[in-house]
N, C-alpha and C positions, 0 to 999 in steps of 0.2 A: 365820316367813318374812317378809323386810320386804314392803311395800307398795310396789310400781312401777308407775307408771302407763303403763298401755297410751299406746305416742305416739299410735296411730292413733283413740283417743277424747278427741277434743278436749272439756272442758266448755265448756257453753254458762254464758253470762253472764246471768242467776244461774242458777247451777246446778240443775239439774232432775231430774225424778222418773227420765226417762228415763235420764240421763246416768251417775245411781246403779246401775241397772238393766244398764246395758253394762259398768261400770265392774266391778260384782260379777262378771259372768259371765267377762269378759276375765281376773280374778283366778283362777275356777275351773281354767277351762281352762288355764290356766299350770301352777297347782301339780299337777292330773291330768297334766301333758306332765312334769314332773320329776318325780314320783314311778312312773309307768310308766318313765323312764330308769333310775331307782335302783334299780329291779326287776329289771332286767336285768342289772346288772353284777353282775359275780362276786362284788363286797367285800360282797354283800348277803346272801349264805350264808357268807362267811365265806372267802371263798377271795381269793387274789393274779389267779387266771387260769382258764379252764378253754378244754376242745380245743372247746366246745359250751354253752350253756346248760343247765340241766340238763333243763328241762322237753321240750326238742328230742332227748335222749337215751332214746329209742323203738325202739330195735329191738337188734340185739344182733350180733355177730362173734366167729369162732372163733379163734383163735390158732394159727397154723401152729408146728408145734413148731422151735425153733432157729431159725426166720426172724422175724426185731426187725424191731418193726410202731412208725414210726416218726409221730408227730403235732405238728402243730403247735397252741402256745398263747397265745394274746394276755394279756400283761398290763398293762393299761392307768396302772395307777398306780406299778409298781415298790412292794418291800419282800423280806423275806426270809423266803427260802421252805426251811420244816422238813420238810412231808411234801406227799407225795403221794396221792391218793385218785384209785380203779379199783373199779369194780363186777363183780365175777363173777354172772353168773345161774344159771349151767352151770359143776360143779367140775371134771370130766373127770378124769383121774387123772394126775396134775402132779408131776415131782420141786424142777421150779425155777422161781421167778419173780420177773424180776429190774428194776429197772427206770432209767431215766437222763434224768437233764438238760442239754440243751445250746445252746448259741447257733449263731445260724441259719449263722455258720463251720463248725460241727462241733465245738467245744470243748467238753470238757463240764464244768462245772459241778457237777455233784453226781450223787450214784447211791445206790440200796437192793437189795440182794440180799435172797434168801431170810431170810434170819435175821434182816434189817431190821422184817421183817413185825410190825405193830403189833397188829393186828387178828384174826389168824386163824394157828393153831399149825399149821397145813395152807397151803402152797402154794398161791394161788387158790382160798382157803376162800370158800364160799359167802357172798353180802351184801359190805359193803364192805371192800375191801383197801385197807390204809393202810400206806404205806414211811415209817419215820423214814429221811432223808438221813445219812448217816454226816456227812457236815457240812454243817450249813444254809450255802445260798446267797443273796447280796445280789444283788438284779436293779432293772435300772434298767425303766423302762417299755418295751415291747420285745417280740416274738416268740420264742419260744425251741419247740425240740424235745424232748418228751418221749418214750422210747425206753420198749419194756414187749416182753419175752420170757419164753416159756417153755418148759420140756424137758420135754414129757411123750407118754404111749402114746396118749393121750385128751387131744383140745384141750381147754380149757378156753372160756367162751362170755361173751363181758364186754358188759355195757351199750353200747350206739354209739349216732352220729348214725343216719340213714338213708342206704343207698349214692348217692350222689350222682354222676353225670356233668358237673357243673361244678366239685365241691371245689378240683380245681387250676387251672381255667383264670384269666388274666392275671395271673400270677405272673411275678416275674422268674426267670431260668435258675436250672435246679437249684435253688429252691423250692415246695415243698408245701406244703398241707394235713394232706395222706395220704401216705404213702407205707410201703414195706418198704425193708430195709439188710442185707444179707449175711445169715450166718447167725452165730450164737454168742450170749454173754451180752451187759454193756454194754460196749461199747466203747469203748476209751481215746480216742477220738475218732471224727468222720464225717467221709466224703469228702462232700461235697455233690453233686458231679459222678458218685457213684456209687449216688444214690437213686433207688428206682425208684418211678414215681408211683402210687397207687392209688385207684379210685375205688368200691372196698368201703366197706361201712361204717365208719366213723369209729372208734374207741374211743372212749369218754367217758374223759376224765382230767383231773381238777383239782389246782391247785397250791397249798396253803395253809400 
């Protein structure tokens, strides 16, 4: 890391025991302030974005069967995105789980169905669910909508945020955090103006 000098420690003429002394600590605390940043972004586990950090992903939501539980992901740097990762805690007893990528228009960018499944020969197999993309997607830096459904008798129960009563507020129209979207698998696209907001638990999902 280069050496930059703090402007607000001027050296005294000649420079002194003290000056060394503030000089060090001003360096400290710099490089503590950029590596607690670097800790927090996604590209630090290996991911493009996620709905959550992962450490914040504490408590857990059930998947309504055939209602597409709809989240948003920040990704800060742009690049292209192969797979998606979702945590089950709770398998339930699951025929489908499907899941989508889209921009905050509703277009969607990429998608993994059941057979995509990387990670687990069972449908929202216990531990982590990983979708290979049927085709990887290029994303610029940007917000996008991750889409995650399932059909089963027995929801299934996936790692979240904690329910939050602020997730959506000062958002522009017809943008989320959280929200739910009709019912079915992924969809060829979203209406925007037809999501509904929610201030359930989050899902954790990351986009790597």
């Amino acid at each position: 890391m280069p050496i930059v000098l703090n402007s607000n420690i001027a050296p005294a003429s000649p420079i002194t025991y003290e000056f060394f002394q503030q000089f060090i600590e001003s360096q400290a605390q710099a490089t503590a302030a950029v590596t607690a940043s670097a800790q927090q972004s996604p590209s630090a586990a290996g991911y493009l974005g996620w709905t959550a950090p992962v450490w914040h992903a504490t408590s857990t939501v059930s998947l309504t069967s055939t209602n597409i539980s709809v989240v948003a992901v920040y990704v800060p740097g742009g690049g292209t995105t192969t797979y998606l990762d979702v945590n089950a805690s709770t398998v339930g007893t699951v025929t489908v789980a499907d899941a989508g990528l889209f921009t905050l228009a509703g277009v969607q960018l990429a998608k993994g169905l059941t057979a995509n499944l990387t990670t687990n020969s069972t449908a929202w197999g216990a531990g982590i669910n990983t979708w290979a993309w049927t085709t990887p997607a290029v994303l610029a830096a940007g917000i996008y909508y991750v889409t995650l459904e399932t059909t089963s008798s027995s929801a299934p129960s996936l790692t979240a945020a904690p329910a939050s009563a602020v997730i959506n507020f000062n958002l522009p129209v017809n943008q989320y955090n959280n929200a739910t979207y009709s019912t079915g698998t992924v969809p060829s696209s979203i209406t925007p103006s037809s999501l509904s907001a929610a201030v359930t638990a989050q899902p954790w999902a990351g986009i790597r």
